[in-house]
N, C-alpha and C positions, 0 to 999 in steps of 0.2 A: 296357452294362447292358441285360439283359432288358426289354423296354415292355411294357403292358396299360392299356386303356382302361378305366376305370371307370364306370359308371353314377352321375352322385353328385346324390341328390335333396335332400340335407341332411341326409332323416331318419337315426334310428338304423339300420336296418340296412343302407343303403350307406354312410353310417361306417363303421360296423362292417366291412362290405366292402371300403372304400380301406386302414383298415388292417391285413384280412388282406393284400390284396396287396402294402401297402409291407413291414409292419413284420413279417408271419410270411412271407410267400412271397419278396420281397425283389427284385420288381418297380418300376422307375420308372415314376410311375402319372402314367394322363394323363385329366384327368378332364372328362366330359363331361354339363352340366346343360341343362333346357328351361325352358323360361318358354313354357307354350304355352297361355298363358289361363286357369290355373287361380285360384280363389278365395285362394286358400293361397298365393300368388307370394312371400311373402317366403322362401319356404324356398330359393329362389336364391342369396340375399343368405348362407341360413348355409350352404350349400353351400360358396361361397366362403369363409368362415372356416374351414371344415371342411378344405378344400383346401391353404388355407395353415399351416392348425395340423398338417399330418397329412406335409407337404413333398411335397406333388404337383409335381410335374415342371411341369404347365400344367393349364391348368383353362378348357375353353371353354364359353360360356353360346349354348344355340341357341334362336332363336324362332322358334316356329310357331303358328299361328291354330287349334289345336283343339276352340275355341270357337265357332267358325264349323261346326262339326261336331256339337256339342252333343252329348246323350245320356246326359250325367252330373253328377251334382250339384255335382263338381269342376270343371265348366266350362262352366255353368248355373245361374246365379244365381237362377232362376224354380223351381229342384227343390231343395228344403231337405235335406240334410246332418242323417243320422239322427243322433238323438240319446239315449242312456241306455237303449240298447236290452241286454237282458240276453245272457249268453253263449251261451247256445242261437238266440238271436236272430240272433246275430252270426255263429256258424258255418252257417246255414241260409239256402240261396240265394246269387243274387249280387245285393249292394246296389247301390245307386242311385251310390255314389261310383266304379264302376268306369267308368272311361276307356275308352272302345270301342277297340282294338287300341294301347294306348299301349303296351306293353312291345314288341311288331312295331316300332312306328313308329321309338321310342327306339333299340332293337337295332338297327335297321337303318343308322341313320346311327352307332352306335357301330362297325359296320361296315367302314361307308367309310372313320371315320377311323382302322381300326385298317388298313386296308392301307394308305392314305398312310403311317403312322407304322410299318408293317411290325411290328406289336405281335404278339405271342405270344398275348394272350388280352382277352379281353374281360369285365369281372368284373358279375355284378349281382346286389342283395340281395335277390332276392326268396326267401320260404320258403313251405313247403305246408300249414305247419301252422298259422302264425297268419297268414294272409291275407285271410279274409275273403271267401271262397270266389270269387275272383277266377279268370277262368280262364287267365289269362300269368303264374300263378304257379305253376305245376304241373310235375312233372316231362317229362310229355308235351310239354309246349309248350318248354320247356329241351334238348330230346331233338329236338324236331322243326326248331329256329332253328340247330344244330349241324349238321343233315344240308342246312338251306337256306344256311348260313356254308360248308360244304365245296367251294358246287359254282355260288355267287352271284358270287363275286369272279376275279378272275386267280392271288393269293394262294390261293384256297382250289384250284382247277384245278390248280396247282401242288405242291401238296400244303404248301406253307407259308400257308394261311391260321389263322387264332387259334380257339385254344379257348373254347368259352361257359363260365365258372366261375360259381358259384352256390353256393358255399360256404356260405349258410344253409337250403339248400333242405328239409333234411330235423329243421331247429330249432326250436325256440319261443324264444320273448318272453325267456327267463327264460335259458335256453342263450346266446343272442346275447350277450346284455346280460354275462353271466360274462365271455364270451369278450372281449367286446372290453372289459372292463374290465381283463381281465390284459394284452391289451392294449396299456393304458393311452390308449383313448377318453374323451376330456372328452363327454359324454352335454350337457355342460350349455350347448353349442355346436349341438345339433340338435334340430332341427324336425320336431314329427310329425303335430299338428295338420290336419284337414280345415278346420277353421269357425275362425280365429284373432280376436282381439280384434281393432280399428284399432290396437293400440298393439303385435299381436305377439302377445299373450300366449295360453296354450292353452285351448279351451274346457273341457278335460276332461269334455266328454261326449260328442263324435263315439266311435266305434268306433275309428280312429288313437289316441285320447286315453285311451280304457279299457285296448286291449290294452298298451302302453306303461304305462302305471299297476300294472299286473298286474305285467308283465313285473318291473317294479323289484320291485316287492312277493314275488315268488317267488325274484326271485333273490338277494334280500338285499342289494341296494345302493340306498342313498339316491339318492331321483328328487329329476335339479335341478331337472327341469322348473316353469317361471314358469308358472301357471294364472291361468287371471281367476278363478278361486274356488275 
């Protein structure tokens, strides 16, 4: 059977990613999470339900210290995690929660283990349209980690290295959430949360917490999401 290495953060749309490539593309998916010091670390834990609800092939958790890196409010506990910022807000600039080269970092070790595992492709959810003007969520940078995957590996020399797929890259909130509802993503299993409760629960006011809010709300399907208010 076909391999592809998945990106799986927990949230909705690398869900929504693992099961384009199990349940429409038809890929045995092998799913790859970090714990790299973020505020938000339980979303590891539903990664992992995520993983086995969705029959991932294998699901490895990688730690790294990008904490020790600081420079973001997800991995700096001293930079407060905006809050109930309006939509114009949100799409203007890049916030404080952007992770200095984490989609590079991540990619790169989804990499490695897509040529151990001689994987066909490598999936991840990011989109251009509800980002959050992040900049490794862009077409460009999707375009440019393609032409660095063709010519980084032995695999890609060869001309059998894996494709970067981005399957939401050109969606919104509302599209996603359709999609992997038909699907048939349990939403009620994922984690989108920047600032979460001690007990888990979602703040719904980070900018993660609005657009996901939204998202259900456009697209017409009931948000399971557990809020602390």
């Amino acid at each position: 059977m076909k391999r592809a290495v998945v990106l799986l953060s927990g949230g909705l749309d690398s869900t929504t990613c693992l099961a384009i490539a199990t349940r429409r593309d038809g890929f045995e998916a092998h799913c790859l999470s970090f714990a790299y010091g973020q505020r938000h670390e339980n979303e590891v834990e539903q990664a992992r339900q995520v993983a086995e609800a969705l029959g991932a092939a294998s699901h490895r958790v990688v730690r790294m210290g990008l904490e020790a890196i600081g420079g973001s409010a997800l991995t700096d506990r001293a930079i407060a995690v905006p809050k109930d910022r309006d939509e114009a807000a949100i799409g203007a600039g890049v916030p404080v929660t952007y992770v200095p080269a984490r989609n590079t970092i991540f990619l790169s070790v989804a990499l490695g283990l897509a040529e151990v595992l001689e994987a066909e492709a490598i999936y991840l959810g990011v989109n251009a349209l509800d980002y959050s003007g992040y900049p490794d969520c862009r077409p460009a940078f999707v375009e440019a980690f393609q032409r660095l995957a063709d010519v980084a590996t032995v695999a890609g020399l060869e001309g059998r290295g894996p494709r970067i797929e981005a399957p939401l890259l050109h969606l919104g909130k509302a599209e996603i959430i359709r999609l992997g509802h038909a699907l048939g993503v349990d939403y009620a299993i994922t984690h989108s949360c920047y600032d979460p409760s001690p007990a888990g629960l979602a703040c719904g006011r980070c900018d993660a917490c609005l657009l996901r809010r939204r998202g259900f709300e456009e697209a017409g399907v009931p948000d399971p999401t557990r809020y602390a208010r």
